[in-house]
C-alpha positions in Angstrom: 88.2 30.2 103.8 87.5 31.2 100.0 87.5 34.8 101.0 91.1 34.1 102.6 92.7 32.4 100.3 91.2 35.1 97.4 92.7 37.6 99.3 96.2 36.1 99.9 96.4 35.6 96.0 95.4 38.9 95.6 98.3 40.5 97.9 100.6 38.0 96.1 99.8 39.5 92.8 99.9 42.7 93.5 103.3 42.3 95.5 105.3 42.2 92.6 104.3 45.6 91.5 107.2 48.3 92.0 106.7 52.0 90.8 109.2 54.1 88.8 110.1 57.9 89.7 112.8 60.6 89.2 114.8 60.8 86.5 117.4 58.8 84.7 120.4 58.1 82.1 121.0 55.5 80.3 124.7 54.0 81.3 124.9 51.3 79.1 123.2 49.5 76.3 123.0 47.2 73.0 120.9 47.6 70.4 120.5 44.6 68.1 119.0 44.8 64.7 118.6 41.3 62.4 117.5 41.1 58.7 116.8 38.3 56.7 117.6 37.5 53.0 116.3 34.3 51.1 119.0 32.3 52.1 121.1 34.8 54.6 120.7 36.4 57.7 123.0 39.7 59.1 122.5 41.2 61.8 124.3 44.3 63.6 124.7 45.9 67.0 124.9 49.5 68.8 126.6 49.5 71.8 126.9 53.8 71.2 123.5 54.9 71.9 122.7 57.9 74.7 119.1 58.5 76.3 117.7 60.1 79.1 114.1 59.6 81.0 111.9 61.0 83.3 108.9 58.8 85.4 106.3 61.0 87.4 102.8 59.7 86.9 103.9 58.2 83.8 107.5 57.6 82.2 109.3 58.8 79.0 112.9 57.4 77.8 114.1 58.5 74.6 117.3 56.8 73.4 119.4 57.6 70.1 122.0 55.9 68.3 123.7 57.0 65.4 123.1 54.9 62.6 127.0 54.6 61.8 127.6 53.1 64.9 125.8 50.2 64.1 128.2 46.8 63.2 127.1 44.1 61.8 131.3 41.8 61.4 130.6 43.2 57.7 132.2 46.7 56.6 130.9 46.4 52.8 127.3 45.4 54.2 127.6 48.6 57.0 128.4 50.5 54.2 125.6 49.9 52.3 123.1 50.3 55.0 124.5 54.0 55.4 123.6 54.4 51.8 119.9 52.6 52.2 119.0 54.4 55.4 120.3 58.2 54.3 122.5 58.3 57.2 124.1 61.4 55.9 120.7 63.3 56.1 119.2 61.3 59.3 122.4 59.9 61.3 119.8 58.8 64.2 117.8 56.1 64.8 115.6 57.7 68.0 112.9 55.1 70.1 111.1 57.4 72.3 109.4 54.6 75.0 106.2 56.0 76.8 104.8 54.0 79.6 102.7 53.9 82.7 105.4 53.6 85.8 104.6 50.2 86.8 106.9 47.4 86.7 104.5 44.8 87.4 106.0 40.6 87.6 109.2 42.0 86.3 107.7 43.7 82.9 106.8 46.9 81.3 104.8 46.8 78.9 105.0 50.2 76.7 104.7 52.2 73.4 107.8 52.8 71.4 107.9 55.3 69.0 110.7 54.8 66.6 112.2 57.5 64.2 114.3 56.2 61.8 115.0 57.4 58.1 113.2 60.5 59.1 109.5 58.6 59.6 108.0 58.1 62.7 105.9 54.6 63.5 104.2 53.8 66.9 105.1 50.2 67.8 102.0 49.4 70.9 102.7 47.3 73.7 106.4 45.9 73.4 107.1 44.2 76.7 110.5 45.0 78.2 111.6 42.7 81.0 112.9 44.8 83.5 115.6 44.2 86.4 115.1 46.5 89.2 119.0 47.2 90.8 119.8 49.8 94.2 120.8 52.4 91.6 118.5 51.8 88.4 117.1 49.5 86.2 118.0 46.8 83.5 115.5 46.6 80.8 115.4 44.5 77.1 112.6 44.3 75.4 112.0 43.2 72.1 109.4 44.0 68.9 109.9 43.8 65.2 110.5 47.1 62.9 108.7 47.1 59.5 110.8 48.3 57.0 108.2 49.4 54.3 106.4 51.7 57.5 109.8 53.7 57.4 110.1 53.8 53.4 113.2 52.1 53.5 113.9 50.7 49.9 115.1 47.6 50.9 118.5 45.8 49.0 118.3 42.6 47.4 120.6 39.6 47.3 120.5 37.6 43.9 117.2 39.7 42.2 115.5 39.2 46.3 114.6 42.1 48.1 115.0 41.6 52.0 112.5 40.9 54.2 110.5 43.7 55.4 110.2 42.8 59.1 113.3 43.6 61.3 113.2 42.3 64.9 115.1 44.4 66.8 115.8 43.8 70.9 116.7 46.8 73.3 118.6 46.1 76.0 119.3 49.3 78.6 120.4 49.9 82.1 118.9 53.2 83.4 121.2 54.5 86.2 118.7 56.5 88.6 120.3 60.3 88.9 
């Protein structure tokens, strides 16, 4: 009985597993960015980002935004995070997301390598929670950017510099094509 029962767990876990392959486009998606002062918090959104990806044994997406398109309900703060990130010399913000092609209990889990101010950092195992659809995929999927791995000097409200870590959430849908 303890061999049945170990089995029928067993084929229940491993049911939820679905596997990723051909290639896709990213059709729509929102990238959210939030930074924290002493006393304030701003945070902005991307809705203008493009990306493309590719699962065979494992999968690649890369997605870029430019860094103008980014709104955060402030124009003098947007502004000034054009003049902070060098957007005239980098205008991207590019995640490059490299992962087995597993979705297994409705997650990814993944690397995402993030260029952004012209520096590259690895962030290891963000979790995206995916959304399987007839014609692609929904995925968002959250980790928090370090602003002093990307050499960003950071502003300061009243003498305070900003905090350093940025959470930032991705949310995609990947239209198979």
């Amino acid at each position: 009985m303890k061999l049945f029962l170990i089995c029928v767990l067993g084929f229940i876990n491993n049911s939820y597993a679905e596997t990723l392959s051909g290639n896709y486009e990213l059709k729509s998606s929102k990238i959210n960015y939030l930074v924290t002062y002493l006393i304030k918090k701003a945070d902005g959104d991307s809705v203008q980002a493009k990306g493309k990806g590719e699962c065979k044994a494992a999968c690649d997406f890369l997605i870029a935004a430019p860094i103008k398109s980014f709104e955060s309900k402030d124009s003098n703060r947007d502004l000034n995070m054009l003049k902070v990130t060098k957007a005239d010399k980098f205008p991207l913000v590019v995640a490059r997301i490299k992962t087995k092609n597993e979705i297994k209990n409705a997650e990814l889990h993944a690397d995402v390598e993030i260029e952004f101010v012209g520096i590259k950092k690895t962030y290891s195992n963000v979790i995206f929670k995916i959304t399987t659809e007839k014609d692609g995929f929904h995925a968002e999927g959250k980790f928090d950017l370090l602003l002093d791995d990307h050499k960003v000097e950071k502003p300061s409200l009243l003498g305070v510099d900003i905090n350093s870590l940025v959470p930032v959430t991705i949310e995609a849908f990947w239209k198979k094509i």
